[in-house]
N, C-alpha and C positions, 0 to 999 in steps of 0.2 A: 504493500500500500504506500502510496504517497504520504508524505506530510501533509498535513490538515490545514489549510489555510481559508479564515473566514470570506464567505461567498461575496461581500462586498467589496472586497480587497482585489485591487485591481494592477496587475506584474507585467512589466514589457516582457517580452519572450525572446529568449538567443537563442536561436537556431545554428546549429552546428553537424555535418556531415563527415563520417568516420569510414573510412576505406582502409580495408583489409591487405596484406601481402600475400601474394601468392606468383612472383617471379610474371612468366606468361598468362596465366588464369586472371589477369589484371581485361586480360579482353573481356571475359565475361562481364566482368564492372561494368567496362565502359559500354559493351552489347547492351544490356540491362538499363541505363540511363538516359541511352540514344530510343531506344525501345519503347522508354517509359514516357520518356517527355515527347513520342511522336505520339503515342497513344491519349496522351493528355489533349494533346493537339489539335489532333480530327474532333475530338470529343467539341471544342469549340468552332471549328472550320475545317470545312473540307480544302484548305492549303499547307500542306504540313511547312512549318520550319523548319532551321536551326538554332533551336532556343541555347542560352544563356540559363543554363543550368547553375553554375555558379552564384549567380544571383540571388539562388533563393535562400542561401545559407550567411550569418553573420561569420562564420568561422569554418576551414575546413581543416580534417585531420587526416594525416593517409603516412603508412607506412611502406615502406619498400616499393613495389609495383602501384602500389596505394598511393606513395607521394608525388608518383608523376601524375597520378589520374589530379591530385590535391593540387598539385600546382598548374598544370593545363586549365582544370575548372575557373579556379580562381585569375587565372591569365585571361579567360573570356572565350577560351575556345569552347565549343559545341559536345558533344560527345563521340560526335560523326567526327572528327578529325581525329581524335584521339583512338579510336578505333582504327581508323590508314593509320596511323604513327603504329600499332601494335602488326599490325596485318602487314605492314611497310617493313619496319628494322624486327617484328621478333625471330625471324629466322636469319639474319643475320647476326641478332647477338647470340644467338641460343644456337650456335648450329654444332655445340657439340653436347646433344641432351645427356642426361644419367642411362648409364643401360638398367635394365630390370632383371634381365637372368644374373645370376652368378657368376658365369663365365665371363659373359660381358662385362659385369661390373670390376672384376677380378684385373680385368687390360686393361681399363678406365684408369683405376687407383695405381696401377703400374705407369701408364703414358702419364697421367696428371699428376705421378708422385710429389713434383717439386711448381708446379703453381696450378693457377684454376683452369675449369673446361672451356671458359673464352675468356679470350683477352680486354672487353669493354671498349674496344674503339669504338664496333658501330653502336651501342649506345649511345659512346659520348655522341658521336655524330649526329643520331637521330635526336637527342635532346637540343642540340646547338641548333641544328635546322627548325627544328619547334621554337624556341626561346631567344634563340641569338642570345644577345649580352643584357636579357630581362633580368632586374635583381630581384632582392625578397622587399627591399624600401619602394623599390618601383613599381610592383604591383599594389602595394598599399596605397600607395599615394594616388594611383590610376582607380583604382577599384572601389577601396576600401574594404576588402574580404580580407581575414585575420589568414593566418597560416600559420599551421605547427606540423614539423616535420620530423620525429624522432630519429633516430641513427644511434650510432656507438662508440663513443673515443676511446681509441685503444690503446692509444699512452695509459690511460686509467682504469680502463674497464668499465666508464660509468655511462650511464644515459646521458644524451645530449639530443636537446629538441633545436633545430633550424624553425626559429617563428620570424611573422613581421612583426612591428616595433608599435604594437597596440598597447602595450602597456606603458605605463609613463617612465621616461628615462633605461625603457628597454629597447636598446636600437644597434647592440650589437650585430645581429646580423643582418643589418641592410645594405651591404654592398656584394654579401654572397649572393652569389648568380642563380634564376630557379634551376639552371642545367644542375651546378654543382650539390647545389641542396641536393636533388633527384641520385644523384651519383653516391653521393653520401648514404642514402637513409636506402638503396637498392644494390650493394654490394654484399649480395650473395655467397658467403661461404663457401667456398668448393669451386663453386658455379661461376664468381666474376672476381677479380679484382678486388684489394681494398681500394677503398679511394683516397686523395690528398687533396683537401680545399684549405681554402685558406680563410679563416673566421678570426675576425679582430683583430687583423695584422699577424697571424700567424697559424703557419702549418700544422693542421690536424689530417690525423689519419684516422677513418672511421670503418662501419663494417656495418650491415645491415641491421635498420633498426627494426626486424622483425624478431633479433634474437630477446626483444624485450618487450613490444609492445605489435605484434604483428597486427590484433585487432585495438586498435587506439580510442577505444568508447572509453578509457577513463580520465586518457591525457589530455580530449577533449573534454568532458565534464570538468575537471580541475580548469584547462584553460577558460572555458566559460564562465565557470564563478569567479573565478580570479579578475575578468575581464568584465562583467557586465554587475558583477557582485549579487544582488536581490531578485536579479533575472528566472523566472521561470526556464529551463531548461528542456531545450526539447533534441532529439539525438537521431539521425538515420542514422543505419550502420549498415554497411552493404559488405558483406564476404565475396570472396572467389572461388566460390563453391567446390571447395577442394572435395575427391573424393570419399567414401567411407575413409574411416580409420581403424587401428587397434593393430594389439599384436597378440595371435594365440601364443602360450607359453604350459606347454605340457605340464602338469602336474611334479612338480621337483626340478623342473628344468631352466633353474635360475641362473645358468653360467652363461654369460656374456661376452664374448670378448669382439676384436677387432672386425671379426669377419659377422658376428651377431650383429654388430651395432651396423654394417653396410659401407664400412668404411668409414663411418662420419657422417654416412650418409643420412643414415635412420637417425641421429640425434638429432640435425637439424631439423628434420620433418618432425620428428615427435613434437621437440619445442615451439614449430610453429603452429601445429593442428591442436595441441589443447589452450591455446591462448584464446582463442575465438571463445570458447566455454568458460573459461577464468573468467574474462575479462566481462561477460555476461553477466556472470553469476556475483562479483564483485558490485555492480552497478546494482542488483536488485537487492540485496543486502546494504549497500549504503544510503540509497535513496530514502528511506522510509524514516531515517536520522538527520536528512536536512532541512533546514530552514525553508528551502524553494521548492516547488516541484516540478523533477524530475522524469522525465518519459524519454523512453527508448523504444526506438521501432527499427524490429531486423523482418524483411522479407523472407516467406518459405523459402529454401533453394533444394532445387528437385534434387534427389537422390541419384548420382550420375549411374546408369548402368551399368552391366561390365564389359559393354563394347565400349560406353562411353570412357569407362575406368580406363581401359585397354589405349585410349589416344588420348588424355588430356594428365598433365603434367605442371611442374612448376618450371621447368624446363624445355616443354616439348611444344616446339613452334610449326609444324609443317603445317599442308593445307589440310590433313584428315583431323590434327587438333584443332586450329584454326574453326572449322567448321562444326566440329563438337561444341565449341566452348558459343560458339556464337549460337547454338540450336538449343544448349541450355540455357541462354540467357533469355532469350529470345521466350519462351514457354515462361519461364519465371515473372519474365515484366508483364506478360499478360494474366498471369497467373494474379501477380500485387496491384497489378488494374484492376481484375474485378474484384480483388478483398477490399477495395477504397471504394469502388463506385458502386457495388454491390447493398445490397439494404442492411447489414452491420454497417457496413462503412467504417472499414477497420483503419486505422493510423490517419483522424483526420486532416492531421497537421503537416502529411503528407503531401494528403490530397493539396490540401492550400497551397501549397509551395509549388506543386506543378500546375497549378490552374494558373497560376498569376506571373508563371517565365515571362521575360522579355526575349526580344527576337538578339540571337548573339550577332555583333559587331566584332569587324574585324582587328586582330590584336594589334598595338603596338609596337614594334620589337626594335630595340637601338643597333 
């Protein structure tokens, strides 16, 4: 239950949008978005746009694959671009996925012993060609939409959020670039690169911020009260509908070792698939303790099947993934269209926000 706050009592509301990591599954997002605000569309005119999705949120939060959807939105792009940007560079950056068999995986961990399975140029390149020399001050100053972008400094081990300078006398990073932000908060274990950006006059090396925050519904709840204080607090949160999870583990058969864990591999999966659930279950358990009230809306996302299981990855870009992740998204936005427009009329503060886009305008870029 929410905090109880007297019916005459009257709260501005900060809306805030939280995007999940999931490397390539970042399509599905942006499939889903593009899907959702067309469907919103026709519902008003048979002329669809390209809305300005961004707009409807005071704040957006996006980890790893999440932070470039976070920073595109908030840039003014559409969700149809963002989508070519995925369809565009993800098999270029991804073009040496995880193998699944044993064998396979067995040569991967032998070739890849001494660095990651791609080297992150065509990322950088596909972020530079989106963003040019857009910073994290310059879309504030243009937009006014807040940005927090988790990652990992590994001088220290500790969190580090990439935000713009909404808070007062917070303006350290407003000359990091949204390329570098995205590079930082989507440096993949295994998979890419660390990154080196430069924040406040100085070189930080970072690592993807999904080893800490992959679903970001609380770094946003905290940024929102922090920022709007007394604010009503209202929260999408959109996953990349990763596959089922778990691991059977035979009855006494708790021995572990290198070749258990997938090389490394299985550790980072694990730690990014039950953060979605943490991070849930944290928010319904602190809400009922605040001062404001708090709501969180996560869309069903369909149960991938096991041909679906069989092509979609956090790594795996061809066009049979490709086209998975776009055919699940695509069911799901219609799916959260009719639980909004339907006679529950589920999440209506959803609904409001996609009835009321504006038509997006093209970006800026220095």
């Amino acid at each position: 239950m929410n905090a109880e706050i007297a019916p005459t009592e009257k709260r501005k509301t900060f809306r805030v949008l939280a995007l999940d990591g999931g490397g390539m599954r970042g399509l599905y997002t942006a499939t889903l978005l593009e899907q959702l605000a067309l469907k919103f569309d026709n519902d008003r005119a048979n002329n669809p746009r390209d809305l300005d999705v961004g707009r409807g949120f005071d704040l957006i939060v996006g980890t790893s694959t999440g932070g470039i959807l976070a920073c595109a939105l908030a840039a003014g792009y559409p969700p149809k671009r963002i989508v070519d940007f995925y369809r565009a560079y993800g098999p270029k950056i991804f073009k040496n996925p995880i193998p699944r068999g044993w064998g396979g995986l067995a040569g991967f961990a032998l070739f890849h012993m001494f660095g990651p399975a791609n080297d992150g140029a065509a990322l950088r390149d596909g972020l530079v060609e989106m963003f040019g020399d857009m910073t994290i001050g310059q879309v504030f100053k243009d937009r006014g939409i807040r940005l927090c972008i988790p990652t990992v400094d590994m001088a220290r081990h500790a969190p580090l959020i990439i935000k713009t300078g909404h808070l007062e006398d917070k303006h350290r990073d407003d000359t990091v670039t949204l390329a570098d932000a995205c590079l930082a908060t989507s440096a993949a274990p295994i998979i890419l690169p660390l990154a080196q950006i430069t924040i406040d006059g100085k070189m930080r090396t970072t690592t993807d911020g999904g080893l800490w925050a992959n679903s970001p519904i609380m770094v946003g709840l905290i940024e929102a009260m922090n920022a709007c204080g007394e604010c009503d607090v209202e929260i999408l949160s959109i996953g990349t509908c990763p596959p089922p999870v778990g691991t059977f583990a035979a009855k006494g058969a708790i021995s572990r070792g290198l070749l258990g864990w997938r090389f490394g591999v299985g550790i980072v999966e694990t730690s990014l698939d039950i953060q979605s659930l943490a991070a849930g279950f944290a928010f319904d358990q602190l809400r009922s303790h605040l001062r404001v009230r708090a709501t969180l809306a996560k869309f069903k996302q369909t149960t991938p099947s096991a041909e679906h299981q069989r092509e979609i990855g956090i790594d795996r870009a061809d066009e049979r993934a490709i086209h998975a992740l776009e055919e699940l998204a695509t069911g799901d936005a219609e799916q959260a269209h009719s639980d909004m427009t339907g006679p529950d009329k589920h999440f209506p503060f959803v609904r409001d926000i996609f009835t009321s886009l504006p038509e997006a305008t093209p970006v800026r870029k220095t």
